[in-house]
C-alpha positions in Angstrom: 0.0 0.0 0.0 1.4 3.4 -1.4 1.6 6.2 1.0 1.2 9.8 -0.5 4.1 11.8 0.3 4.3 15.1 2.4 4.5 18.1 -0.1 7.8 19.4 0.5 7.7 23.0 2.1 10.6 25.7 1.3 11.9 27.9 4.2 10.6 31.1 2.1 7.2 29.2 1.8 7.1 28.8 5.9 8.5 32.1 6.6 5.4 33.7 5.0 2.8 31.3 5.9 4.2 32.6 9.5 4.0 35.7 8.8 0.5 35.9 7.8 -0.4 33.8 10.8 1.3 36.4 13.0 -0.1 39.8 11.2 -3.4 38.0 11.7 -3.4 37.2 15.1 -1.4 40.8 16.0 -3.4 42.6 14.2 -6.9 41.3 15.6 -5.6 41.6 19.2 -3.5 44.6 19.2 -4.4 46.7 16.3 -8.0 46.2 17.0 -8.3 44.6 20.3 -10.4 42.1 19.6 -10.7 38.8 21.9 -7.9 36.6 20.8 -10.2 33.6 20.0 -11.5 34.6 16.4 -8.2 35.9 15.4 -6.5 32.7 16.3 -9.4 31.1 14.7 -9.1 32.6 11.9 -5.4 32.2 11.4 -5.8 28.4 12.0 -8.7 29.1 9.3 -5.9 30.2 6.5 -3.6 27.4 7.5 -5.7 25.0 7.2 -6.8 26.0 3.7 -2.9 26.7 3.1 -2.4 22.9 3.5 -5.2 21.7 1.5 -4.1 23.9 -1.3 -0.7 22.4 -0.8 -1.9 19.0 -1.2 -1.6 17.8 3.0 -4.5 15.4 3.3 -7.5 16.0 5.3 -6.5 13.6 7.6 -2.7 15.3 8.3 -5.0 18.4 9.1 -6.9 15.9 11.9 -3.7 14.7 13.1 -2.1 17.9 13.7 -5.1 19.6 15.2 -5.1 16.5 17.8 -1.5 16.4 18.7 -1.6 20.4 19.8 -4.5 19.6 21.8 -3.3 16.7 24.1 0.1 18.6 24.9 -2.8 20.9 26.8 -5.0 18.8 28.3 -3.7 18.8 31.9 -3.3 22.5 31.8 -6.8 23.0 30.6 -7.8 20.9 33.7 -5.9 22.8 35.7 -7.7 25.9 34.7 -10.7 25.0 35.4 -9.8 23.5 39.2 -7.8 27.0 39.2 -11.6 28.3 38.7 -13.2 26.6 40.9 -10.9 27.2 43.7 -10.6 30.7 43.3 -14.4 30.9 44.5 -14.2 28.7 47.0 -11.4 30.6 48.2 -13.1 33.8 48.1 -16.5 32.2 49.8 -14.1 30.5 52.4 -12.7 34.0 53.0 -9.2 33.1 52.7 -8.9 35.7 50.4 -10.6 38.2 51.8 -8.4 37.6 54.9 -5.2 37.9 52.9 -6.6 41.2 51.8 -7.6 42.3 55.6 -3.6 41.0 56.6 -2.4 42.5 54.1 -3.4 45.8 54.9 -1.8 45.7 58.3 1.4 44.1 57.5 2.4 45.5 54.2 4.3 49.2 54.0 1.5 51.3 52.1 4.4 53.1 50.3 6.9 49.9 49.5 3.7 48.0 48.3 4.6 47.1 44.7 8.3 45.2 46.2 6.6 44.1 49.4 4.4 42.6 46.8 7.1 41.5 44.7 8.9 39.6 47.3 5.8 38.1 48.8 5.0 35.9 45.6 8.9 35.4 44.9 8.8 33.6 47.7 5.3 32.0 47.5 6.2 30.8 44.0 9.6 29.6 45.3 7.8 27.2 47.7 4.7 25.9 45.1 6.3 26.0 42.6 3.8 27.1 40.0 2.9 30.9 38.9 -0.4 30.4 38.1 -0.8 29.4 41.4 0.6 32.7 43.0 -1.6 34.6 40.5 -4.4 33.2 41.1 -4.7 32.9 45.1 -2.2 35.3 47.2 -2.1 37.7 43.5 -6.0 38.5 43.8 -5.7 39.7 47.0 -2.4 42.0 46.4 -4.2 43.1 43.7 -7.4 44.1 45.3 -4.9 45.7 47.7 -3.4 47.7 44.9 -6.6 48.8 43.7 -8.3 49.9 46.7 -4.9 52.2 47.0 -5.9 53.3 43.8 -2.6 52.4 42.3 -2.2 51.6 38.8 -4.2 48.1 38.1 -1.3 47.2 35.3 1.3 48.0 37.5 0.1 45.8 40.3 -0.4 43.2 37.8 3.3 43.3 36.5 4.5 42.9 40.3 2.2 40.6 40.8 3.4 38.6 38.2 7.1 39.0 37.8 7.6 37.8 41.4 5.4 34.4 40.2 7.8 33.9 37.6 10.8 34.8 39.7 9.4 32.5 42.3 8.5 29.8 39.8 12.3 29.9 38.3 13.9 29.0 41.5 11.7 26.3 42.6 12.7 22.5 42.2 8.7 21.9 41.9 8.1 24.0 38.8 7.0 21.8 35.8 8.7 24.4 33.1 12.5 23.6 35.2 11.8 20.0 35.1 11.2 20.0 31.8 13.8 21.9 30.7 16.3 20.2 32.7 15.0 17.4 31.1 15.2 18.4 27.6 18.9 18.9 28.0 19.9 16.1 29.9 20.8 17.9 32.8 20.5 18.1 36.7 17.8 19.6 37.9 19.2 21.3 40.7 22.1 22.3 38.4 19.9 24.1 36.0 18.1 26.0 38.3 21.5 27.0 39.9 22.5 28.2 36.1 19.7 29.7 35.3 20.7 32.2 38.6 22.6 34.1 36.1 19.8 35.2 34.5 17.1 35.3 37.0 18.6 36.7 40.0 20.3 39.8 38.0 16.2 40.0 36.3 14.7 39.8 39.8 17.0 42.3 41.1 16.5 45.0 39.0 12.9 44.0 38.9 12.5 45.0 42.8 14.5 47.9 42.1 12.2 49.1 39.3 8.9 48.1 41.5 10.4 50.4 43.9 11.1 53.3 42.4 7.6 53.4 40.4 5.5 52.1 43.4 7.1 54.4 46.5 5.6 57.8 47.4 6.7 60.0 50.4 3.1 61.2 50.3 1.0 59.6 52.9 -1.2 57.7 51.0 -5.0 57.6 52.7 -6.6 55.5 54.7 -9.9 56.3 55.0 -10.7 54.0 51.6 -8.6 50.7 53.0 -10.2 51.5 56.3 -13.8 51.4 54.8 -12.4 48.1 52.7 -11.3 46.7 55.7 -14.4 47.3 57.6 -16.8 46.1 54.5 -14.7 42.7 54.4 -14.8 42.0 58.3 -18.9 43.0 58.1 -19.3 40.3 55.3 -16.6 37.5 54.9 -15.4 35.2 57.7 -12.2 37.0 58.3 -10.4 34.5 60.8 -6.9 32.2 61.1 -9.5 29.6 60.2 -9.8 30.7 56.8 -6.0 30.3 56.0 -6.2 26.8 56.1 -6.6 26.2 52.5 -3.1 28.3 51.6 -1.3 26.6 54.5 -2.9 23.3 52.5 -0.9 24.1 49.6 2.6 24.9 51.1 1.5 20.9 52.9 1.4 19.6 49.4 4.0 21.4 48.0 6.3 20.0 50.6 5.2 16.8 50.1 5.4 17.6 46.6 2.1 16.4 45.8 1.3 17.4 41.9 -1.1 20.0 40.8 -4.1 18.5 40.1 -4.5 16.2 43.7 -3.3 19.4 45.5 -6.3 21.6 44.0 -9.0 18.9 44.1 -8.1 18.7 47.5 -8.0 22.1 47.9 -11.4 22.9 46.7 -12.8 19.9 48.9 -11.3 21.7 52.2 -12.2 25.1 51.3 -16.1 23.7 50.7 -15.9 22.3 53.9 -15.2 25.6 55.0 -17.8 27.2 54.0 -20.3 24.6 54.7 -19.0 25.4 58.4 -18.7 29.0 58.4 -22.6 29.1 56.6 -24.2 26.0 57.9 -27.3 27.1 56.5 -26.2 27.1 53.2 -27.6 24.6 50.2 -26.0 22.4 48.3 -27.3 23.3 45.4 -25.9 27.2 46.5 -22.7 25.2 47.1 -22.2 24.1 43.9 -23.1 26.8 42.1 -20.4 29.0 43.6 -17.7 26.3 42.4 -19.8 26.3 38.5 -20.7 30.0 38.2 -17.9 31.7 40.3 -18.4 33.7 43.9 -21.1 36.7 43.4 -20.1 39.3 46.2 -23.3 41.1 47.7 -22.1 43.6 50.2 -22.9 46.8 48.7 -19.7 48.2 48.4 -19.4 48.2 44.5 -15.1 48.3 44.8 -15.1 45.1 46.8 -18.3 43.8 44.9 -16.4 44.0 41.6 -13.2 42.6 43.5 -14.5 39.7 44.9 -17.1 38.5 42.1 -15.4 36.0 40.3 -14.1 32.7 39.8 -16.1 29.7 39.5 -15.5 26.6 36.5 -18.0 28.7 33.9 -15.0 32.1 34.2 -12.8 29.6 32.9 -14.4 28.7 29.5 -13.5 31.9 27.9 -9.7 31.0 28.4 -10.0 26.9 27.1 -11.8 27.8 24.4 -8.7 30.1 23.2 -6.5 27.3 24.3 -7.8 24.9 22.4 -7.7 26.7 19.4 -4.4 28.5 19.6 -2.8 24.7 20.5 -4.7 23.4 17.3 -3.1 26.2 15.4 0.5 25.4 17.1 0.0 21.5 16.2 -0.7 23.0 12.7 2.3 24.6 12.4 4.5 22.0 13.9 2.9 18.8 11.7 3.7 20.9 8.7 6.9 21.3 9.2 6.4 25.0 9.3 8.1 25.4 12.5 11.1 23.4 11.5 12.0 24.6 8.3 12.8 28.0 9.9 14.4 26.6 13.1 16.5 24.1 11.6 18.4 25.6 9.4 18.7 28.5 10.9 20.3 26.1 14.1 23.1 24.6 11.8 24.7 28.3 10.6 25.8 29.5 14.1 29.2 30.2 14.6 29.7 32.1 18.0 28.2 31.6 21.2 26.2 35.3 21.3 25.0 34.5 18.0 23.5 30.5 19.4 22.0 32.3 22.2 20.5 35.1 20.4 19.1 32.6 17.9 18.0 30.6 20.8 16.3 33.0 22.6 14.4 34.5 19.3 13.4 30.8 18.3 11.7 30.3 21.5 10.1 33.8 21.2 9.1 33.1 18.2 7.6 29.5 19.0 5.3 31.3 22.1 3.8 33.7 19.5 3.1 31.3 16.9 2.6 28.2 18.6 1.2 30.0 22.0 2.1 26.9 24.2 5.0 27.2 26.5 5.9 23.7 26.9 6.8 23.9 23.4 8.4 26.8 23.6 11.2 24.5 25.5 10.6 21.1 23.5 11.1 22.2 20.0 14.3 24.8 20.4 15.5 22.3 22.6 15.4 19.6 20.5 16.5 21.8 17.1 19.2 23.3 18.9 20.8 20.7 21.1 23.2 19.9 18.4 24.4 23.4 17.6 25.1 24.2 21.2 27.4 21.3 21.4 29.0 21.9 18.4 29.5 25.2 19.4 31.1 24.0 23.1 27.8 25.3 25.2 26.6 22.4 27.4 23.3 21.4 28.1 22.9 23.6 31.2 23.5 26.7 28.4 21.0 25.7 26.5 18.3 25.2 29.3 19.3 28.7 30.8 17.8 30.2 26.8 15.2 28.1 27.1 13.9 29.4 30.3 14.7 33.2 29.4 13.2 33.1 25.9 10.5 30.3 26.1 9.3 29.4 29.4 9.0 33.5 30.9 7.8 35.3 27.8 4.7 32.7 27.3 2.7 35.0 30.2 3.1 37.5 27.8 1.9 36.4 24.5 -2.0 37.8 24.4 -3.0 34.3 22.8 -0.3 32.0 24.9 -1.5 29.8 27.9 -0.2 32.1 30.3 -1.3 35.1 28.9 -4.6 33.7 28.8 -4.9 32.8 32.2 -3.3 35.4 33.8 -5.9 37.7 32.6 -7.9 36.6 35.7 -6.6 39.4 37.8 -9.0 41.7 35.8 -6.1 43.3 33.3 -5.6 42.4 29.7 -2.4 40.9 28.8 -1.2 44.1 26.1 -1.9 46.7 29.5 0.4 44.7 31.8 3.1 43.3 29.5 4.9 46.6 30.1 5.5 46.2 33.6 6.2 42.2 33.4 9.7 43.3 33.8 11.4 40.1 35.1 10.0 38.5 31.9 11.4 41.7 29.7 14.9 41.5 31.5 15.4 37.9 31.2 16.1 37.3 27.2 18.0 40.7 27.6 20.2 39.1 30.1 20.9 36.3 28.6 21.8 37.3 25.4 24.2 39.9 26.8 26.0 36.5 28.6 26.0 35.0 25.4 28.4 38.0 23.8 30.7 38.5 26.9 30.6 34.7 27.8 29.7 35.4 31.9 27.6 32.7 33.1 28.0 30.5 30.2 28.4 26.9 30.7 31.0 25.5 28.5 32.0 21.5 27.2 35.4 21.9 27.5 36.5 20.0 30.5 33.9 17.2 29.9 35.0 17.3 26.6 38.8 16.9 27.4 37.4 13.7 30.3 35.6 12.4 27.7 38.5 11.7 25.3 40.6 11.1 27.8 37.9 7.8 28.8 37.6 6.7 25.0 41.7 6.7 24.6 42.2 4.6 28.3 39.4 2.2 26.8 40.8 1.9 23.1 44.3 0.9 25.3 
């Protein structure tokens, strides 16, 4: 039995494709500002036609589209658990208590690095910065907001410490993968990646300083009247911290994401049941379907605090299904390839790997959107050239960090970008002040041209021959 052969794509042919993809999807979401979804739609629209015209069966089309989606069908899952437990947080009051703690232990005018190092460290311990977004990050973030800082701002703090956090963590799935994809240690590639991400975290705090201190006293009679609203309606006790302490349980147990949420969300229901004895089941469940509708008349802590629930979360799968059908497109096409792989074999300097590096995986978050991806496929196209070129593994894994796994919180139509939207801010307002995520590929590529921090072959090299001429003895 004959099998039709792929049509053979030229790397002028895929550069364009790629670019129409990207002017598509940039010029829906940025130029217009239109939800992601039907620019991603339709840009998965013109590739698909693309291939039929080139001759790709139907069922390569089928095949590709399926292949994208199962690389995201734990985080999808995720997301919607993430849902669900933000409103049973909220109706727990374990966020509204972070919020009222908050308020007394945080400097008013060191908020935005208080903040900073707050979820630096909470990422650090869970591991995850969806995680920190999601839980401690809505509370800093009402915080912010009742302060009547700049909601963008607070985001970017917010969400750079995450990240920080999540880059020094042996729990987070993006170092373990990476570490993986190189062959490396895992402990060893988060103490390389230092290079990058301390110098980024750094002169992140320094930046969240300077833009988020005033000498002016800021008032209080609007976090007073905050305070007093969430006390008169939300079970503000030590009780109500159970569920985050839960987390830092299973993280030390490391327990993975999906067991420590479901059992999350079962705790913090239990919670409420206690706290509201006289509430329904059926009112239960709703809250963990629909989301956590705040009644308390104040319409700043009203809008805070409504939100959540499995239904919030549909918005955000339904982009990530399609944009990871797009990406599995792309990659089963050979689109992808044809630019990185050559472009991988004609590297003759270690700035000029890691610059190519860290574009690549740029470029694979904006047109594939996915950030696992973002590591696998430089990884794998690049692995080669970086030991030609002397750069061991642990090089490699430090460019895949800075230019795949941070930037994918930034791409409007990326899984992180997606979901970070759930603090309330589009992803194009806070990109701006994302700065650990900004500083990162800058970092890196300046260690790749002055060679500080870069992780050479030499001496395994050198042991390595030295083993092979003992043995041929």
């Amino acid at each position: 039995m004959n099998k039709t052969k792929a049509p053979q794509i030229s790397t002028l042919e895929a550069v364009i494709v790629l670019l129409v993809v990207l002017g598509i999807m940039s010029a829906g979401v940025i130029g217009w500002g239109l939800s992601p979804q039907v620019p991603v739609l339709l840009a998965m629209g013109v590739v698909t036609a693309w291939a039929m015209l080139r001759g790709f069966p139907w069922s390569a089309v089928n095949a590709g589209i399926k292949e994208g989606i199962d690389k995201g069908i734990v985080p999808i899952f995720i997301f919607i658990l993430i849902g669900a437990m933000i409103s049973t947080w909220i109706a727990a009051g374990t966020i509204p208590t972070l919020m009222v703690i908050g308020f007394k232990i945080i400097n008013i005018q060191w908020f935005l690095p208080s903040v900073f190092i707050v979820c630096t460290l909470v990422g650090a311990a869970v591991g995850s910065a969806f995680t920190v977004t999601s839980t401690v990050g809505i509370a800093f973030f009402g915080m912010g907001v009742t302060m009547n800082l700049n909601p963008a701002l607070v985001a970017g703090a917010i969400i750079s410490g995450g990240i920080f956090g999540d880059k020094l963590s042996p729990l987070s799935e993006t170092n373990n993968l990476a570490s993986a994809v190189v062959d490396t240690d895992l402990f060893t590639h988060i103490k390389h990646i230092l290079w990058s991400t301390l110098p980024a975290g750094l002169i992140s705090l320094g930046l969240f300083a300077m833009l988020g201190h005033s000498n002016t006293e800021t008032s209080l009679a609007k976090i007073n009247q905050t305070v007093a609203v969430l006390n008169g309606h939300f079970s503000i006790s030590a009780l109500a911290l159970l569920p985050i302490v839960l987390v830092f349980i299973c993280a030390g147990f490391k327990m993975p994401a999906i067991p420590t949420m479901l059992l999350n969300i079962f705790i913090s229901a239990g919670l409420i049941l206690f706290e509201q004895p006289e509430l329904s089941l059926a009112k239960l469940t709703a809250i963990i379907n629909t989301g956590f509708v705040s009644k308390t008349g104040n319409t700043s802590v009203d809008t805070l605090l409504s939100r959540g629930g499995i239904v919030s979360m549909m918005s955000m799968v339904a982009l990530i299904v399609v944009t990871l059908s797009l990406g599995g497109l792309l990659v089963k096409f050979g689109l992808i390839n044809q630019i990185m792989t050559p472009v991988a074999k004609h590297l003759n300097s270690d700035g000029k790997l890691v610059l190519a590096g860290v574009l690549t995986c740029i470029g694979v978050n904006v047109f594939v959107g996915e950030q696992f991806l973002s590591i696998i496929l430089p990884g794998r196209a690049f692995r080669q050239a970086f030991n030609d070129g002397g750069l061991s593994g642990n090089a490699l894994g430090r460019v895949l960090e800075d230019g795949g796994t941070v930037i994918n919180y930034l791409v409007p139509w990326g899984v992180g970008g997606v979901f970070l939207t759930t603090l309330g801010v589009p992803t194009v307002q806070y990109l701006p002040f994302v700065f650990f995520s900004l500083l990162c590929p800058v970092i890196s590529v300046i260690s790749g041209f002055t060679g500080v921090g870069m992780a050479h072959l030499n001496q395994r090299t050198a042991v390595k021959t030295k083993h092979v001429t003992a043995t041929e003895v």
